[in-house]
C-alpha positions in Angstrom: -138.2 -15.9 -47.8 -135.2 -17.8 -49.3 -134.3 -16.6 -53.0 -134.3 -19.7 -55.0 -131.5 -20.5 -57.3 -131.6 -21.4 -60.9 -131.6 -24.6 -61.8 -131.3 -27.6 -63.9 -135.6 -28.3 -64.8 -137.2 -31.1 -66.6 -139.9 -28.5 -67.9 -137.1 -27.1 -70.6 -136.6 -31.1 -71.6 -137.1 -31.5 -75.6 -137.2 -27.9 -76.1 -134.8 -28.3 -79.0 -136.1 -31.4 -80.4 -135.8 -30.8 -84.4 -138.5 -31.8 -87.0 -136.2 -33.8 -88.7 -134.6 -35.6 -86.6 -137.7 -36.6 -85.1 -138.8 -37.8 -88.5 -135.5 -40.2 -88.6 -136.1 -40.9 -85.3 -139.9 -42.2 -86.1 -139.4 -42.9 -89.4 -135.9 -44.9 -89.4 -135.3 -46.2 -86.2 -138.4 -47.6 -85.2 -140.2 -47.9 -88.8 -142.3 -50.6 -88.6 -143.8 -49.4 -85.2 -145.7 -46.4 -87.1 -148.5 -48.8 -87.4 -149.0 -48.2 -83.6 -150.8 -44.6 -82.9 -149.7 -44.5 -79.5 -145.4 -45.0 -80.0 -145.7 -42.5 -82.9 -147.5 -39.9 -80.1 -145.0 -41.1 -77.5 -141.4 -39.9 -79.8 -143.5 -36.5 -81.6 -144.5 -35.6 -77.5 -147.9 -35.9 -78.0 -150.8 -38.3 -77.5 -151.5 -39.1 -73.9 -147.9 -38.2 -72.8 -147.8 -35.5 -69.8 -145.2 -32.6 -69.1 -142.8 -34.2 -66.2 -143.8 -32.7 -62.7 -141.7 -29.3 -62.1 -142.6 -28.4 -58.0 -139.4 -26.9 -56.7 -136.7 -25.3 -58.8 -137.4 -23.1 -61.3 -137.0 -23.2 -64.7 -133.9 -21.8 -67.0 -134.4 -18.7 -68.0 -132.6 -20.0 -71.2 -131.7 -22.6 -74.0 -128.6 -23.7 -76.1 -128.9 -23.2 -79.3 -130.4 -26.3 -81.2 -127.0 -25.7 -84.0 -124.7 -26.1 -81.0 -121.8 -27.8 -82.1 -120.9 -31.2 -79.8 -118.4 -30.3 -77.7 -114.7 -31.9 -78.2 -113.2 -34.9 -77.2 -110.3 -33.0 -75.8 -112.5 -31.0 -73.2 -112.9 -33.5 -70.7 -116.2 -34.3 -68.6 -114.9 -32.8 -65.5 -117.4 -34.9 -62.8 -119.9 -36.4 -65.7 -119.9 -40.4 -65.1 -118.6 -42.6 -67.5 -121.1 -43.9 -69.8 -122.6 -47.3 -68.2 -121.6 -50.5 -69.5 -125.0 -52.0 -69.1 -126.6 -54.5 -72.1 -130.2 -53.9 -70.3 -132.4 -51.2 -71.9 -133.9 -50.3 -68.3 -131.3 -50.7 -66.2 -129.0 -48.3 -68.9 -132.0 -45.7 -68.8 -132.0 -45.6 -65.4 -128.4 -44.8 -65.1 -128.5 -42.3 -68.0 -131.5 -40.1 -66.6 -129.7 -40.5 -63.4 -126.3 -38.9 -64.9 -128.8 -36.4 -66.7 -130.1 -35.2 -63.4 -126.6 -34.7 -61.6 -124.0 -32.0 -62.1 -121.7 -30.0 -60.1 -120.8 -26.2 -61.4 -118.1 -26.3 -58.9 -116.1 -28.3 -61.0 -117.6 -29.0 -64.2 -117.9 -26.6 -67.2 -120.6 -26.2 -69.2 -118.4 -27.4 -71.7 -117.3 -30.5 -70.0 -121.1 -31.0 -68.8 -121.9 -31.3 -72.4 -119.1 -33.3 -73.4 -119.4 -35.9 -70.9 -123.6 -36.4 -71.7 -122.4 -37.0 -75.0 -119.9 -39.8 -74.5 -123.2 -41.6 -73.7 -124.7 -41.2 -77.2 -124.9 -44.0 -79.2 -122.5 -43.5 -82.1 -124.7 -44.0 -85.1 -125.5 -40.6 -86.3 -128.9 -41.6 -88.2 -130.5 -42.6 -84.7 -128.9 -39.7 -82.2 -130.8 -36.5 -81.6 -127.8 -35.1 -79.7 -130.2 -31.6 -79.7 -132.7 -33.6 -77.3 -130.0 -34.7 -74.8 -128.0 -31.2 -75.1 -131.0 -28.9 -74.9 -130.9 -30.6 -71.0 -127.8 -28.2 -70.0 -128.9 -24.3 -69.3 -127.3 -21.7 -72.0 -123.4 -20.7 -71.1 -125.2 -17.2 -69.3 -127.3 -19.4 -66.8 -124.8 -22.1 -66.1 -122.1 -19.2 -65.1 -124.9 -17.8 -62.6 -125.1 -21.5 -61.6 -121.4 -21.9 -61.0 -121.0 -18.3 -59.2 -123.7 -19.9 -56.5 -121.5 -23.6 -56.8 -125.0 -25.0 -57.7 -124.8 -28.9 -57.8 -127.4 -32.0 -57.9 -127.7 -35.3 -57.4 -130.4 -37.7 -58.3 -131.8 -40.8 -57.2 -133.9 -43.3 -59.6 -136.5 -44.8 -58.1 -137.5 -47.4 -61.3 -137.9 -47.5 -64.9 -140.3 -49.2 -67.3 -141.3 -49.7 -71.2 -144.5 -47.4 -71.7 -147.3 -49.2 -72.1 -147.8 -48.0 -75.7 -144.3 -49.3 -77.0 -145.3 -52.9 -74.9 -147.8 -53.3 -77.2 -146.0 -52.4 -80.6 -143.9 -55.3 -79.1 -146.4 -57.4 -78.5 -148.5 -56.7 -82.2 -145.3 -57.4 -84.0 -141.9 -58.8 -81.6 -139.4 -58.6 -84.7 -140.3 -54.6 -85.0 -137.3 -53.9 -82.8 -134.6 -55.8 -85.3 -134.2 -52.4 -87.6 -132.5 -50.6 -85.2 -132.9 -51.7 -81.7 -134.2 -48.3 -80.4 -136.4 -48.8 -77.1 -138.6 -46.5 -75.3 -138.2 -46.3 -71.4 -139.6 -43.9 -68.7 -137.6 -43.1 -65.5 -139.0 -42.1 -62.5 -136.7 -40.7 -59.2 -135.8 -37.4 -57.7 -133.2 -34.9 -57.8 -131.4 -32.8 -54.9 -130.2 -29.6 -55.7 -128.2 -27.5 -53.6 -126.1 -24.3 -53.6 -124.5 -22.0 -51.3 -125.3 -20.6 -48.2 -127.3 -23.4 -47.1 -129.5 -23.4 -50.7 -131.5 -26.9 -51.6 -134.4 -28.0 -52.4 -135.4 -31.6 -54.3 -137.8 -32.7 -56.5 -139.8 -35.7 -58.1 -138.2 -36.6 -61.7 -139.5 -38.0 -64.8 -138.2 -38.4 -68.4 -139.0 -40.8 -71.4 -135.6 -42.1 -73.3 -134.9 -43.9 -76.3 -132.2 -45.8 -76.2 -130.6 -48.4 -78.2 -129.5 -51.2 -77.9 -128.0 -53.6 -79.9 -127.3 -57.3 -79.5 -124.0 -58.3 -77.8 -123.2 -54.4 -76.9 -123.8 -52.2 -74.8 -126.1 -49.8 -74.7 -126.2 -45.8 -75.5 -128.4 -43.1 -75.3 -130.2 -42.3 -78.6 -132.7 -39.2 -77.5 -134.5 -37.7 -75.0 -138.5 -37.1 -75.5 -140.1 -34.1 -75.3 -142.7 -35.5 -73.2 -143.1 -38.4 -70.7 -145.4 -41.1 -71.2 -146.5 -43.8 -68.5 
């Protein structure tokens, strides 16, 4: 029976998502939706959001510290895609969970892994829980067993959509959205994974993003949920 390598799992997703940024994240950026039960369960993971599906690679056997410092500017981003110049919420959350689902070990550091997510993070501090997005990336110990197997993934999205619980905090009041811009959008796709010696497997996706986006720029990645939420 094939030994399975580790790998990059959306079951570990959120798993540094702090109580307070949460709170800004709730409280701050979409303030006026607390009204609606169902957003409020959809950013705090809970409500009728469900774990994403995890039915082929395993998960990390660790996580990065939630006080890990963002990496440098002066790292680089080794094969991390530029951030996408897209003014669409959906389309941009597509193309960031996409990005979040691919890396290459063979030549991309941990380091640079990290530094290239962040380049998509939106630069207002009071709406970015960089610990949701980083917690993504394995600790340095798993992500060198990753590169000494040249473990690498790609992904494929196969659509993206507003939950139906943030549609209807638009719906109940349209101008909520004006404070920061912050929208809620679930990706669905699939990622491939492979590794040496003929090593793969592939697996259905999920993930919920906030993401803002602000008139007449583009968007940026503001935080991944802990949960996903149809």
């Amino acid at each position: 029976m094939r030994k399975r390598s580790p790998s990059l799992s959306l079951s570990s997703f959120g798993t540094g998502w702090s109580a307070t940024r949460r709170i800004a994240i709730v409280t701050t950026a979409v303030a006026v939706l607390l009204a609606v039960a169902g957003v409020v369960a959809l950013l705090t993971g809970g409500g009728n959001g469900h774990q994403a599906p995890d039915t082929s690679a395993p998960a990390p056997t660790g996580s990065p510290s939630s006080s890990e410092a963002p990496p440098t500017p002066s790292s680089g981003s080794g094969s991390v895609p530029k951030p996408a110049q897209i003014a669409d919420p959906v389309a941009y959350a597509m193309a960031a969970a996409q990005m979040l689902w691919s890396y290459d070990t063979r030549d991309t550091s941990r380091t640079q892994q990290l530094a290239g997510m962040r380049a998509w993070m939106t630069t207002e501090a009071t709406y970015a829980d960089w610990t949701s997005v980083s917690g993504q990336v394995p600790d340095p110990v798993l992500w060198s067993r990753m590169a000494d197997q040249d473990q690498h993934a790609t992904a494929s999205v196969a659509e993206g959509h507003y939950p139906s619980a943030f549609k209807q905090a638009l719906a109940d009041d349209p101008s909520a959205i004006t404070e920061a811009y912050i929208y809620v959008v679930t990706v669905n796709g699939r990622q491939q994974i492979a590794w040496t010696k003929g090593g793969g497997g592939a697996e259905a996706r999920a993930v919920t993003l906030a993401v803002q986006c602000r008139p007449n720029h583009d968007c940026t990645l503001a935080a991944v949920a802990p949960s996903v939420t149809q």
